[in-house]
N, C-alpha and C positions, 0 to 999 in steps of 0.2 A: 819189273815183275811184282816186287813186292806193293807196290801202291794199288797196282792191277788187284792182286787179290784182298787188298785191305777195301779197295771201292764194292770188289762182291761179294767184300761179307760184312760192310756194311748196309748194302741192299738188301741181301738176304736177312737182315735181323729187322730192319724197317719194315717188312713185307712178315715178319714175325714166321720165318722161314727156318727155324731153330738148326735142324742137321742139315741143313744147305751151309749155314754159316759154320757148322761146330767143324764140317768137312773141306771147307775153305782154310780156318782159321786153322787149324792142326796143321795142315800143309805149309801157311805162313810164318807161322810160329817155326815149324822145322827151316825153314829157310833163311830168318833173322835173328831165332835166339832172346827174343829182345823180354825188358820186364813186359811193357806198355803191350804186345801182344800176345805175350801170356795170361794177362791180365783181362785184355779182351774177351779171347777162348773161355776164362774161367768165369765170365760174366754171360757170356753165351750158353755153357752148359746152365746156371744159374736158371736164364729166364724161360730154358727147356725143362726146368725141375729136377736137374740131374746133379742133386749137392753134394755128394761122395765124388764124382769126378770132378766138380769145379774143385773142390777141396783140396784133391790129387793133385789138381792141375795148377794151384798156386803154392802149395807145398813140396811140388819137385822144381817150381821156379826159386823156390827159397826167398819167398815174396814175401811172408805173414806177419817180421817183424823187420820189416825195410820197408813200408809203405801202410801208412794208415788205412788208404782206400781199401789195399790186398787185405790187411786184418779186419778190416768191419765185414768186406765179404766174406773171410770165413768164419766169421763168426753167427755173420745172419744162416750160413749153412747149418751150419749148427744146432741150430735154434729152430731153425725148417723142418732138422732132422728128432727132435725135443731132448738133443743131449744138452740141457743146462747145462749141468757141470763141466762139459770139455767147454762150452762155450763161455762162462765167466773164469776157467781155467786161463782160457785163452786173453780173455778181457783184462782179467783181474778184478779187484772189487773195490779200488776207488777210484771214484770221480775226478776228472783233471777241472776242479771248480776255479782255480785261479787261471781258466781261460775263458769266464762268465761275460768279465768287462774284458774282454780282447776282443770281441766282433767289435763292436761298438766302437773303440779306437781303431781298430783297424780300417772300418767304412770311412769312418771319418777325414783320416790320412790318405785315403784313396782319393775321396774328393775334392780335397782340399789340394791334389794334386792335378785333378784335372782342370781344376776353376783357375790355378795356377799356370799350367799348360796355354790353356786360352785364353789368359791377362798376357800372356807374355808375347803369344802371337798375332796380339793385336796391335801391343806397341811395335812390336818390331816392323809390320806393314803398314804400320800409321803415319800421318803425315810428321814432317818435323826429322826424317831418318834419311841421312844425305854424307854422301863423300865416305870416308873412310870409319868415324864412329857409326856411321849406318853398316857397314862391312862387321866390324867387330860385334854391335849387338845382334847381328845372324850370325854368327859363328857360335858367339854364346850363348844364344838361345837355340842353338842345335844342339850344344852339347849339353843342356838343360836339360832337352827336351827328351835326348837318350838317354841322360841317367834319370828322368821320371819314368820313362819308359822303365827299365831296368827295375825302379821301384814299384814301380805298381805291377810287374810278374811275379815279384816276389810276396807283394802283398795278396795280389789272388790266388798265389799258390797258400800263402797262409790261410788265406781265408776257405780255400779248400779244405787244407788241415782242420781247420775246426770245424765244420760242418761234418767229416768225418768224426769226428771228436765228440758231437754233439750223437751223430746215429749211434755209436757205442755205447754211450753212455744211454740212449734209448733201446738197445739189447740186452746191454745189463738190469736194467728195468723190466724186460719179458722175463730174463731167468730168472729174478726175485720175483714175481709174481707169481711164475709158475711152482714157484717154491713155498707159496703163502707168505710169504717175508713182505707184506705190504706196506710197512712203515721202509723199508729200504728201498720199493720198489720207487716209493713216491718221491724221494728223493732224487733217485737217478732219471726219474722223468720230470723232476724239475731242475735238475740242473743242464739236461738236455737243450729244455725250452729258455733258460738264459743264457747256454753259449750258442744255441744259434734259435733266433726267437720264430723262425719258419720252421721248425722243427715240429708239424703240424699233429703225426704219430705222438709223439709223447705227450703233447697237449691234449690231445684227443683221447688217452687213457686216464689222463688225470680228471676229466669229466665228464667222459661216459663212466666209469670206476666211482665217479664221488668218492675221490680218496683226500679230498678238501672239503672242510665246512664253508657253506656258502661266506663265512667272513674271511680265510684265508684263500679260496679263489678269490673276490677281487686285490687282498694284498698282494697275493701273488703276481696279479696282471700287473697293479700298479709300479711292481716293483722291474717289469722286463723296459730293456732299453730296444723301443719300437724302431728309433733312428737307425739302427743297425741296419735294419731290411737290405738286403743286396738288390741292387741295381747293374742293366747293364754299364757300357760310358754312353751310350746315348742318351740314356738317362741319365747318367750323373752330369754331363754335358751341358745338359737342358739347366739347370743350377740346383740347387736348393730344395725349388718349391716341390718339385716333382716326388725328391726323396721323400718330405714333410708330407706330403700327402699321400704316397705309399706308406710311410708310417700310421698314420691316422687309419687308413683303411685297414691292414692288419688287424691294429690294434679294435677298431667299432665289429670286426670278423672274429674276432677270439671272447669279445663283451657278449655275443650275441649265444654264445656255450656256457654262459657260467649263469650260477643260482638264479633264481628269477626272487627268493627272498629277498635281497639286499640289495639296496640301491636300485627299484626300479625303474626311475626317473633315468639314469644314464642308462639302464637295457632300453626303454622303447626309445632313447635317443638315438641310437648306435643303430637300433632296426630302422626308424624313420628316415636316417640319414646314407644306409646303403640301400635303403627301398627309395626313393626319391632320387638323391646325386648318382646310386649307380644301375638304376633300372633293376634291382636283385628283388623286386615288390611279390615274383611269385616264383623265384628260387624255391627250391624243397627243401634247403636247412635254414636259408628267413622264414619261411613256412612255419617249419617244426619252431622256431622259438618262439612265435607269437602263439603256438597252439600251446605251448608248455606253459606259457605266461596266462592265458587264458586258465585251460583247466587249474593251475595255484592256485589261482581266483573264480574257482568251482564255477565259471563258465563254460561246464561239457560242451551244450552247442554249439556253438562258435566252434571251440575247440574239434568238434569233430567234423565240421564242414572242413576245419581247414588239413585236418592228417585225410579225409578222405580227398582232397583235391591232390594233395601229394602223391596217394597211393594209385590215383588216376593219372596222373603223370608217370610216376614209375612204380608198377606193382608189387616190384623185389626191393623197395628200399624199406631196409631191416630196420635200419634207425628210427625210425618213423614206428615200427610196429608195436611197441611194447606201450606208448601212451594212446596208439587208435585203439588195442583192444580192450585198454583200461576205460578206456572212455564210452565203448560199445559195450561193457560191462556195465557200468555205472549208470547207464540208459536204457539199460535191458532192451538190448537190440538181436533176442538170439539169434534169428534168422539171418540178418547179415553178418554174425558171429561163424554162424554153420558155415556159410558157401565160405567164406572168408579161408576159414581151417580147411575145407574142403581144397579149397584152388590151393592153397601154400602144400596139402599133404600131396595133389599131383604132380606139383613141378618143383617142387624145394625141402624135398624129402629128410634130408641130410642138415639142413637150420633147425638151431635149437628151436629159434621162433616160430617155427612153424608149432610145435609141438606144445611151445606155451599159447597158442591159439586153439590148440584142440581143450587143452586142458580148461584153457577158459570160457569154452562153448561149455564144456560138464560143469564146472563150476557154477555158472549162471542157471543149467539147468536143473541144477540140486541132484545131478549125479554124483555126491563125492570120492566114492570109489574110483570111477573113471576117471575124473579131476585128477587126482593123487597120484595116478597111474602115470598120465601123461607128464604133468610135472616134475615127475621123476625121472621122465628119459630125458625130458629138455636139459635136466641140471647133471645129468650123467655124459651128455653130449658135449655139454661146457661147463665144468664145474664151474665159473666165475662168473655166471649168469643169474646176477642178480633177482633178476622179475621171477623167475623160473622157481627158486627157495621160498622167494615171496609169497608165490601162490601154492608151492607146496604145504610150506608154515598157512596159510589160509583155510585150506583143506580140514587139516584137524582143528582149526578154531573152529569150524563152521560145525563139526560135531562136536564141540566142548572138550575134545581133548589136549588139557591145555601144557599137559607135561610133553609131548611132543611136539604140540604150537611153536612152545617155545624152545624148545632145540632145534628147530628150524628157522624162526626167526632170528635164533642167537647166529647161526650160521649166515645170516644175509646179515646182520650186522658185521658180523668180521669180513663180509667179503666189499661190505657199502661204507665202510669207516667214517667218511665224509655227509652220508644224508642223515639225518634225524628220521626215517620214517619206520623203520627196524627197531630202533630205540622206542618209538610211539608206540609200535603194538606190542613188545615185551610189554611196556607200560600198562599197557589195557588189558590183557592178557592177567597179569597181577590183579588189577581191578579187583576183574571178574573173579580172582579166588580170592578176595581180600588180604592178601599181602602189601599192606598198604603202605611198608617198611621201602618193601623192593620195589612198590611201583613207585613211587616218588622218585627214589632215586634211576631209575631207569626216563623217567619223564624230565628229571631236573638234567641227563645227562642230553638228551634230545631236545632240552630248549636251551641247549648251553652251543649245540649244533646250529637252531636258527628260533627265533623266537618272533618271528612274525606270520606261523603258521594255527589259523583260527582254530583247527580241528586239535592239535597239539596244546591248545593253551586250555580249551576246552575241558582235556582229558585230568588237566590240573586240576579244573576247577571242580570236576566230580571226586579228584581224589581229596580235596579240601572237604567235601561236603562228606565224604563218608569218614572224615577227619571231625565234623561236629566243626569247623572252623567256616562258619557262614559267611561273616565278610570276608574272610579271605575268597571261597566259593562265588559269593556276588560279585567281586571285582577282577577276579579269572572270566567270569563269564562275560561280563561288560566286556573287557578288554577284546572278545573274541568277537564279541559283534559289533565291535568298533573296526577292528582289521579287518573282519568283514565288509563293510562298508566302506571302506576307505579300499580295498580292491576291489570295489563294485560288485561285488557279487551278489548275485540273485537272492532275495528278501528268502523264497522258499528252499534253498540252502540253508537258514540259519536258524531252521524252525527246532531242530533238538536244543538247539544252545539256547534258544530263548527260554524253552519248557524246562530245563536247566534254571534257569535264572527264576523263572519263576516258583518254583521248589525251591530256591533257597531263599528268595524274598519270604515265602511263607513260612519257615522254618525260623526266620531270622524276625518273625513278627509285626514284618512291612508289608501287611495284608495289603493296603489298595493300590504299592506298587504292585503285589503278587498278581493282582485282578487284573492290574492292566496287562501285565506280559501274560497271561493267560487268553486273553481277549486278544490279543494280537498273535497269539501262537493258534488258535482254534481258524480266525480269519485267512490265516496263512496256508492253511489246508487241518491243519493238527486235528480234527474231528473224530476222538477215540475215545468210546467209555471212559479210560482211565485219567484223560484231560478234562472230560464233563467233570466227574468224579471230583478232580481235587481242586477245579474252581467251584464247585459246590460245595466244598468242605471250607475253603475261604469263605464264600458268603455266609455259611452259617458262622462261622467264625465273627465274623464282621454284624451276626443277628440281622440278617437279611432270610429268613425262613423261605418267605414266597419264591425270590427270585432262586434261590438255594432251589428248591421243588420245581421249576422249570428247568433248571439247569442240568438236576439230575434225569429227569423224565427223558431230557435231549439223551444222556449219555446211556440208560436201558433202552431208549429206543434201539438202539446198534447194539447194546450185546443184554439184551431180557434177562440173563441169571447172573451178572456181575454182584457179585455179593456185597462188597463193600458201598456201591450203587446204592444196591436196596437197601441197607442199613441205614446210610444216611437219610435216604427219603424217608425212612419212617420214622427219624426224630427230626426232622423239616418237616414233616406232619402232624407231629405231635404237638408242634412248638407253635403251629399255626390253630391248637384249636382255641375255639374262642376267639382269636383275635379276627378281625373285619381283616379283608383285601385292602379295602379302601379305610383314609385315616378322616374324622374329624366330618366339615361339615357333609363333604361329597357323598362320606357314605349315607349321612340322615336322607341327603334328597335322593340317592338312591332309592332306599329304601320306601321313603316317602309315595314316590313312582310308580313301584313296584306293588304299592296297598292298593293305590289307585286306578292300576291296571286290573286288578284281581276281583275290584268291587264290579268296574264295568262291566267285567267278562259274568260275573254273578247276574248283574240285571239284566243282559241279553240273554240266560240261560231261564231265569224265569217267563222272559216275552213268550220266548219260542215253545214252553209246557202250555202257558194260556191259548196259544192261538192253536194247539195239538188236541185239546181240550173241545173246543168251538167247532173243530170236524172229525170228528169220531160215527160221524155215518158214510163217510168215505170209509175203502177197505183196505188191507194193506198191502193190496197192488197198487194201489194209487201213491204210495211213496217212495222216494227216491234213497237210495241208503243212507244217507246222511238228513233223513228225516224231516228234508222240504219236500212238501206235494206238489207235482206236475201243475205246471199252466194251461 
């Protein structure tokens, strides 16, 4: 009977049949008594949502400190139900880190047994095995083969153990999080992902969170033991190669989540070589890292071709959402902003994300009020919701209110500890009021995060300039459009940092480098009074008057009352009297030319009076208005 009912309420939970099996499993459980099916029931209320009775239900088995698996499950009840407290009560609060390097020997020892197992049963049926020592090495290679048997149950049950060991250790990381304790939390989600490196949840907070700087995610990877990976025996069977290559794979699967700053040569290795070897070329998460790698490298388009093929594959993948509508911002796409927020507000009412799409449809359309609004429910719905802070702190930058800006930005940095991009707009933020004390250090802390971001080195180089430290300003700017370039990024991306460089070339007295980045920032699109302007304030600098007066004439044609405009023009005018356009002999033959033209035009004015003269008995309808007479 009992197998009987263990087989239908295993059907019933495969068929995701919940009180089919919980009415099974009650029944069996009163019948056996046993842990292993109390344990069941309490896994079955679990995936029915009923976390007070699985609770009940392994805490009248006397389960919760006799069985790892029983305490992780009621500790994730726990945590379902948002009592942290009873649930790190239950946990405790240290980490069991000296079982980091235990998966890792323990794989090891498992294989090592199987490859074992199978040297041994090939001698023994090999040839050369005859009479009586043929008898004895099957005897002894049976009772080998039982006590590996016997070791490798024990090893998988270990290794069970730690895998439990490791999910714990990833709930004690929920209730420190949930607690803002984010320096503890990141711990316990890194020690999770070294005792068992499949521990995909804890890795997955530590960078969707950016609770690492892009230099400690890669030490961090470098440092996990990828051989670990659990295999069945048919794989481990197979020898060697197969684990080795399960490792590799993990490990190019966990590269393809971390910083796109550092080390991008091994990122697009890692995507080239699971797009290519494992056919994953139009996966939704290979997807999102080549679009994240993209837009770094301020290639929006691309970037947005590739989250919209994603979001046309699957239109509820959230992951995905928070860089397409950065990106559909950034290209002022309102319309497909609108329907966007639209379709999320009818069928995913209840995702912050949705809400930070509405708020960024107002944002783009210069409603701040509405903006502010929405972004406020998004991060009241998730307070750990990064982008959501982000675009609330944007709201009041975008109305200059900057003592709010930044207590809302200050709150997305404590909730983003690991990005620099929090750090940046405190930074700028300062700028803008001249606090040039606190943005520095706010900027110096955000390139200490990652310093191969153009827009951030950028912000250096304006704090340098409103510092009066020109070279240091000139070679922040260089530097940005050097990383620029070297992430290939679009020439008209780098057109403020160029206009940048060239203000400080002219400050710093290197007019005809000034002229040339001024000429290359106008060609690039930059066409604004105030860029006419200050390359016409270099050429007069440089006593170039003429070219100075066309330059500026370009820059009142687009805005006629620019004040600063007209002033110059009229000492570029001034400076021009008296002096010829043309220098030396060009201008005599010029002018030479020009007498010569004036004489002729003279002697054909007197033919045409003489011959006016000679018919004066015609009348003056006989003349045509231009004062030849009819033929």
């Amino acid at each position: 009977m009992e197998a009987y009912l263990r087989s239908w309420m295993t059907d019933a939970l495969a068929q995701h049949q919940y009180d089919s099996a919980i009415y099974v499993g009650d029944k069996l459980l009163a019948i056996t008594n046993s842990d292993e099916d109390a344990f069941t029931l309490a896994r079955a209320h679990f995936d029915a949502g009923h976390y007070s009775r699985a609770l009940a239900c392994l805490s009248r088995a006397d389960l919760l400190y006799r069985s790892a698996a029983a305490k992780y499950l009621a500790a994730h009840c726990q945590v379902k139900q948002n009592r942290h407290e009873d649930a790190l009560a239950l946990l405790g609060d240290k980490n069991p880190t000296h079982l980091a390097a235990a998966t890792g020997s323990a794989r090891r020892k498992l294989q090592h047994l199987h490859t074992n197992g199978a040297q041994t049963a090939t001698h023994s049926g090999g040839p050369g095995g005859k009479g009586k020592s043929a008898s004895r090495g099957a005897s002894g290679n049976g009772a080998g083969r039982a006590r590996a048997d016997r070791s490798e149950e024990r090893d998988l049950d270990r290794r069970a153990e730690l895998q439990y060991e490791a999910g714990m250790c990833y709930l004690r990381g929920q209730c420190y999080a949930r607690q803002n304790a984010f320096d503890r939390a990141k711990e316990c989600y890194k020690d999770a992902v070294r005792i068992n490196v499949q521990c995909f949840e804890a890795f997955d907070q530590l960078m969707k969170n950016s609770l690492m700087s892009p230099g400690e995610e890669w030490d961090f990877v470098d440092s996990l033991d990828f051989e670990s990976v659990r295999l069945d025996s048919s794989a481990v069977d197979g020898g060697r190669q197969s684990a080795h290559e399960a490792a590799d794979f993990t490990r190019n699967l966990y590269l393809t989540r971390l910083s796109k700053y550092a080390r991008p040569d091994e990122f697009r290795t890692a995507i080239e070589t699971l797009s290519t070897h494992y056919r994953l070329a139009n996966n939704p998460d290979i997807l999102l890292s080549k679009a994240n790698l993209l837009a770094t490298t301020a290639q929006h388009e691309p970037a947005l071709a590739l989250t919209t093929a994603i979001l046309d594959q699957d239109p509820s993948n959230f992951a995905c959402l928070p860089l397409h509508l950065a990106l559909l911002y950034e290209l002022n796409h309102p319309t497909a902003l609108f329907a966007l927020a639209h379709n999320l507000a009818d069928s995913h009412p209840a995702e912050p994300a949705t809400w930070l799409a509405v708020g960024t449809y107002y944002l783009l359309t210069a409603r701040i009020p509405e903006a502010r609004s929405y972004f406020s429910k998004a991060s009241l719905m998730d307070p750990h919701f990064g982008p959501a802070w982000i675009g609330f702190a944007h709201t009041f930058a975008a109305e200059g209110e900057s003592d709010q800006a930044i207590a809302a930005y200050s709150t997305a940095a404590r909730l983003f500890q690991g990005t620099h991009l929090p750090q940046l707009f405190l930074g700028m933020q300062e700028l803008a009021l001249d606090n040039l004390a606190i943005a520095r250090e706010y900027l110096t802390t955000a390139y200490q995060l990652c310093d191969r971001d153009p827009l951030l080195i950028n912000e250096i180089g304006v704090c340098c300039y409103k510092e009066t430290d020109y070279d240091s300003a000139i070679r922040h700017f260089a530097l940005a459009l050097s990383i620029a370039a070297d992430n290939d990024a679009p020439a008209s991306q780098t057109v403020d940092t160029r206009l940048n460089l060239a203000h400080a070339l002219r400050r710093a007295e290197r007019l005809p480098e000034a002229l040339e980045q001024y000429d290359e920032a106008i060609r690039l699109g930059a066409r604004t009074c105030s860029v006419f302007t200050s390359k016409g304030l270099v050429l007069l600098e440089l006593e170039q008057p003429f070219e100075a007066t066309v330059t500026l004439h370009e820059g009142l044609a687009i805005s006629p009352q620019d004040p600063l405009a007209s002033e110059l023009l009229a000492k570029a005018l001034a400076l021009m009297e008296g002096v010829g356009v043309l220098a030396g002999a060009e201008e005599a033959a010029v002018d030479e030319e020009l007498r010569g033209k004036l004489r002729g035009i003279r002697k054909r004015g007197v033919g045409r009076r003489r011959r006016g003269r000679g018919s004066e008995d015609v009348g003056g309808d006989g003349m045509e208005l231009d004062g030849a007479s009819r033929s």
